[in-house]
N, C-alpha and C positions, 0 to 999 in steps of 0.2 A: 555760283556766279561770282566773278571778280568786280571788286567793287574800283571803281577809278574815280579820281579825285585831280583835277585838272591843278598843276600847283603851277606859280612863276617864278620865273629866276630872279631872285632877286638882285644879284649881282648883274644883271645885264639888261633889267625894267627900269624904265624913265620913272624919276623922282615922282611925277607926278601920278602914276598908275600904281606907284609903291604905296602914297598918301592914301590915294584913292581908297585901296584894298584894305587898309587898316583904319580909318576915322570911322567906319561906323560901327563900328567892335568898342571906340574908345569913346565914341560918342554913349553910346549905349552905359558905357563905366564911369561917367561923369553923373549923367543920369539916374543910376545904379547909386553913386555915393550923394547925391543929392535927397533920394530916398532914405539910403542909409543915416544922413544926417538930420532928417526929421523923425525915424525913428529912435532915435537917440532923446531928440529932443519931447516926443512923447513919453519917454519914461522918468521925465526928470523929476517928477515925486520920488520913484525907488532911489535916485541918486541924492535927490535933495535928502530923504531920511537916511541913506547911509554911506558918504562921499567916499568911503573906501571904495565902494564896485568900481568907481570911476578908472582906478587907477592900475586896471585890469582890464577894459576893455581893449589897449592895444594888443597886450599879450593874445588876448583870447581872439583877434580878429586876425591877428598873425599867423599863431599855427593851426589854423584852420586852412588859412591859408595856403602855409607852408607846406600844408603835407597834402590839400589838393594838390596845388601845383608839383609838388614831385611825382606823385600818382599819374596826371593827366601829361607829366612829360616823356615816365616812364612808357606810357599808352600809346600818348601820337608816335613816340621814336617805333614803337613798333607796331602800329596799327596794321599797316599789309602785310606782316610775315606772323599774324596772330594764329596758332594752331588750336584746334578747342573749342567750347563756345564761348560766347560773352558773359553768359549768365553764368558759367565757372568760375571766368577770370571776375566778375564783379562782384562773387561770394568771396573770394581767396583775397580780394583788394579789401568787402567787410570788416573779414577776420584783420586784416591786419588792422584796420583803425579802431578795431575795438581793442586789443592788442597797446598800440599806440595812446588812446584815447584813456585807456587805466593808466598806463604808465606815467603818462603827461597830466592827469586830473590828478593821479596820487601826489607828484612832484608839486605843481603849483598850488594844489590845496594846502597841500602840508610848507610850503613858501608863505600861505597867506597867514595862515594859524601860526608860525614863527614870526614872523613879521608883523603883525596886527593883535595876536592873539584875541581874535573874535573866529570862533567854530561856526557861527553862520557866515562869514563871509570865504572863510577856507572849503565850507561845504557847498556854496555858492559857485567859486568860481573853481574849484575842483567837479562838480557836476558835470557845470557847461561846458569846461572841458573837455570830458571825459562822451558827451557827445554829440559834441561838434567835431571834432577828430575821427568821431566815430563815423559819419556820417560824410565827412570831404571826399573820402578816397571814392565813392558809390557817385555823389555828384560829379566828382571831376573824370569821374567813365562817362556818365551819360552824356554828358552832354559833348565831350567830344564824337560820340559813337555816334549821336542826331544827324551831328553837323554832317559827318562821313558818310553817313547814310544817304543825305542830302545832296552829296557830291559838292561839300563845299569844304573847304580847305581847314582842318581842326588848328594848324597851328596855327592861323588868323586870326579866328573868332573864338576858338574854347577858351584860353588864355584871361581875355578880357572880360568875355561874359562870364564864365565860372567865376570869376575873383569875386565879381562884386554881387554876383548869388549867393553867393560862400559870404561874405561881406555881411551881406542883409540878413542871412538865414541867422548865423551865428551873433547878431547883435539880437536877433528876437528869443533866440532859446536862452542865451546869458541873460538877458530882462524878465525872459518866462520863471525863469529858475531861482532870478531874484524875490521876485514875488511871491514866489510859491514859499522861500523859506524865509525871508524878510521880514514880508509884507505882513 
């Protein structure tokens, strides 16, 4: 069965139907970072006793980020000409964040342990690294695959809701991780 997915033109829809189609994607990521900014401020024991994490959490909310979003753009650009199942391509997008998620936890762990020379905070945010990275590329399939399922337009809504999942999720494993070898 063909799946269709109503899109609009953007270049030829009145401003105000353009608005329309994207404030509740961003309303939703305002919302999303208003969360994220309380959990933050939930953890501010593990910060208060070691203000190094602090200075890691952009990094770590970044390429979490970063490599969703490359993942979920590589996906939408070719979500209808996808030959295969899903659950292949969403093992083979795994492999590679685990892949990515060592390479990128071994680099910034071993940045922090240069940099700070404290082994708990290099093992800290080498961790959370290592899977948060691991785990963007698998979010940033689902949830466009929902929305498509859905028949609603993934480059709209996966974009915005992903980030600030990816956002939230990866500030709670970077806190989880803190504690576990911190704390």
């Amino acid at each position: 069965m063909e799946r269709k997915v109503t899109l609009i033109d953007d270049t030829r829809e009145r401003l105000a139907i353009l608005v329309e189609k994207r404030l509740p994607w961003l309303i939703a990521g305002l919302l999303g970072g208003m969360v994220a900014t309380y959990i933050v401020a939930r953890f501010e024991d593990v910060l208060a006793r070691n203000i190094s994490l602090a200075f890691f959490v952009p990094i770590i909310v970044y390429l979490s980020d970063a490599v969703g979003t490359q993942t979920e753009t590589i996906y939408v650009r070719n979500i209808g000409t996808l030959k295969g199942s899903f659950i292949s391509y969403l093992l083979k997008e795994l492999f590679i964040g685990i892949c990515l998620g060592i390479i990128f936890g071994l680099l910034i762990g071993g940045f922090a342990y240069f940099w700070l020379h404290q082994s708990n905070v290099a093992l800290t945010v080498g961790l959370a690294m290592l899977l948060n990275i691991t785990i963007a590329p698998v979010l940033s399939l689902v949830i466009p695959e929902i929305l498509f399922k859905e028949h609603t337009d993934p480059a709209l809504g996966a974009g915005p809701f992903t980030t600030i999942i990816q956002d939230i999720i990866s500030l709670l494993i970077y806190f989880s991780v803190a504690i576990l070898i911190i704390w």
